[in-house]
C-alpha positions in Angstrom: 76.7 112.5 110.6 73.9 110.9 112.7 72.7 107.8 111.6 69.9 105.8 112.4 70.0 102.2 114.5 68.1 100.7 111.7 71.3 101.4 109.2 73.8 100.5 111.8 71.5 97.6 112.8 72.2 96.6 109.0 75.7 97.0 109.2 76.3 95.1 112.6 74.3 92.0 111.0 76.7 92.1 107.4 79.6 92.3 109.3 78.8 89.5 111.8 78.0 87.0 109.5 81.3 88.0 107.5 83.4 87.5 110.7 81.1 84.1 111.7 83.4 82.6 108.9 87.0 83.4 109.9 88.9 82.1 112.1 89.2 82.9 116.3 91.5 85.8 115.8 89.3 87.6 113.8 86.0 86.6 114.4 82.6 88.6 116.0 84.5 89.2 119.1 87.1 91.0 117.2 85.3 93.2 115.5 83.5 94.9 118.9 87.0 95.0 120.4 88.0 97.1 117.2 84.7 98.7 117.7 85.5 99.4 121.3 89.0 100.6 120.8 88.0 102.9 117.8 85.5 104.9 120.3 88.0 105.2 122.6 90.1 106.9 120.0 87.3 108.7 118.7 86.7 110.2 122.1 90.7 111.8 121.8 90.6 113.2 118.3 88.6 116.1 117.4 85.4 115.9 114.8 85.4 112.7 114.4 82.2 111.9 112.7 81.2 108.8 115.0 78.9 107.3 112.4 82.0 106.8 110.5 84.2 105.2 112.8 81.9 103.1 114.6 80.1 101.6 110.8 84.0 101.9 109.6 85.2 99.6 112.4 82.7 97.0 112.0 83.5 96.9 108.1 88.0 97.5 108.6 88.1 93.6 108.5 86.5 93.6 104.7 90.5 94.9 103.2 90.2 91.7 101.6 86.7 91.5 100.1 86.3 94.7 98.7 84.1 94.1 96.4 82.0 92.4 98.5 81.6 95.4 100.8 81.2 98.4 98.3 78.4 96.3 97.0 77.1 96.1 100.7 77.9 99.7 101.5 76.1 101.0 98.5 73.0 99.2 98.9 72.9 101.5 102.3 70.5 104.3 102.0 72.9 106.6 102.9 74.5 109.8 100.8 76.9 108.6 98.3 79.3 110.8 99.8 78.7 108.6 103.3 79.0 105.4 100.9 82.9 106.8 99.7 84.0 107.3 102.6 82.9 104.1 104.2 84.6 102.5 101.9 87.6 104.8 102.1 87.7 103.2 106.1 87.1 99.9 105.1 90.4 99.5 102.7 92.6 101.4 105.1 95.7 98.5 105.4 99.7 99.7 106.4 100.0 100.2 102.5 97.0 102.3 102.0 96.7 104.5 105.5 98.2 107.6 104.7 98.3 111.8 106.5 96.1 112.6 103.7 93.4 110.0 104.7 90.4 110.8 106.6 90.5 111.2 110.3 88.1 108.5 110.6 90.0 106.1 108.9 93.0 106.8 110.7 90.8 106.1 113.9 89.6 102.7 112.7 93.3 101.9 111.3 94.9 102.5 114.6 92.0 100.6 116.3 92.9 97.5 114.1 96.7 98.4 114.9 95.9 97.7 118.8 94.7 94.3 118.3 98.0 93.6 116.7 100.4 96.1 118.9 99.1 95.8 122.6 100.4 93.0 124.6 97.1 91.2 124.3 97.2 91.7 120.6 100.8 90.3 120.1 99.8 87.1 122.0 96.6 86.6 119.4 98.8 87.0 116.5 101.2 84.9 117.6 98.6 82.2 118.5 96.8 83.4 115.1 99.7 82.7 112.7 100.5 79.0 114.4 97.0 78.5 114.6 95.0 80.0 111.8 97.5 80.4 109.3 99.3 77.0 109.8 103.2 78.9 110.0 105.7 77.5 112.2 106.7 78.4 115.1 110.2 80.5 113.8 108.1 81.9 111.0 105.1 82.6 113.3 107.5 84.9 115.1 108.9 86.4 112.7 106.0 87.6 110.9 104.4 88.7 114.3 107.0 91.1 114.7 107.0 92.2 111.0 103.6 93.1 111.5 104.1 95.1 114.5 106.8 97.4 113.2 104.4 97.8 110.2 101.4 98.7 111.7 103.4 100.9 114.6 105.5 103.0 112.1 102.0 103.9 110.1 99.9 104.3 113.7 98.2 107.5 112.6 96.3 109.5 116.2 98.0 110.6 118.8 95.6 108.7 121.4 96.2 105.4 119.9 100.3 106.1 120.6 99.2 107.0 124.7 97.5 104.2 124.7 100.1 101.6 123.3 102.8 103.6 125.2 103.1 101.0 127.9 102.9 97.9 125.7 105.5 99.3 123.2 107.4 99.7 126.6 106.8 95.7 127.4 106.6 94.5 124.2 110.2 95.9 123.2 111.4 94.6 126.1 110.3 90.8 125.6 111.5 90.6 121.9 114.8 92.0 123.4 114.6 89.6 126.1 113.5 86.7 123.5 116.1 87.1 121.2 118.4 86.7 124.1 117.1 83.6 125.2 117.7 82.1 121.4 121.3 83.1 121.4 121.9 80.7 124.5 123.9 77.6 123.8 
């Protein structure tokens, strides 16, 4: 679907001033990295509708506030068939992605998944769960790597696996190398 800028104008400016109030690791520069890494997959994956994934990305962080952003999405002037499936790619979380989801979502999922799976994004969440979310240091850890086998088991494209292939590659290799330094006397 082609859209105009003024509607994506409308949805950049919703979405920044949601991500103005969170906190560093998921804030305005999040969101165009997510942005960013969604095109990228989007320029992989077949008929991808890039209205979708581009609005989608800028709205993935909302999986908490969904009410918040259905109201925003349907006071678009956009097809209510656009509208559903906006919102379809805005509640996409590990629990909810699925084969039988749209590509688009899938897209903006595994763009999410990168922030959290690529060497970079295992740094932030680290740093984001001692920081942000006030967990200790063993629990900060812990969760990180939760996370990451979560989001990598449901990664959903093909070109978001290629391009995590190298980080999976160091990232397995420093928990491996981590949990070797704890067993140390």
């Amino acid at each position: 679907m082609k859209c105009n800028d003024k509607i994506m104008d409308e949805i950049i400016k919703f979405a920044k001033k949601f991500y103005e109030q969170l906190d560093f690791a998921h804030n305005f520069e999040h969101g165009k990295r997510v942005v960013r890494n969604a095109r990228r997959i989007m320029d992989k994956e077949e008929n991808a509708d890039e209205f979708l994934v581009e609005a989608g990305a800028w709205l993935h962080q909302f999986h908490d506030n969904l009410e918040e952003v259905k109201e925003f999405i349907d006071s678009l002037n956009l097809e209510q068939d656009i509208k559903n499936k906006l919102y379809e790619i805005a509640k996409c979380r590990p629990s909810k992605i699925t084969e039988e989801s749209l590509l688009e979502a899938k897209i903006v999922y595994d763009a999410d998944a990168i922030e959290v799976l690529s060497a970079y994004g295992m740094i932030r969440e680290i740093i984001c769960n001692v920081k942000a979310r006030d967990k200790n240091w063993e629990n900060a850890i812990k969760d990180t790597m939760e996370v990451q086998k979560r989001f990598r088991e449901k990664l959903m494209t093909n070109a978001a696996k290629e391009m995590l292939e190298k980080d999976f590659v160091i990232i397995d290799e420093f928990w491996k190398s981590y949990e070797n330094w704890l067993k140390l006397d």
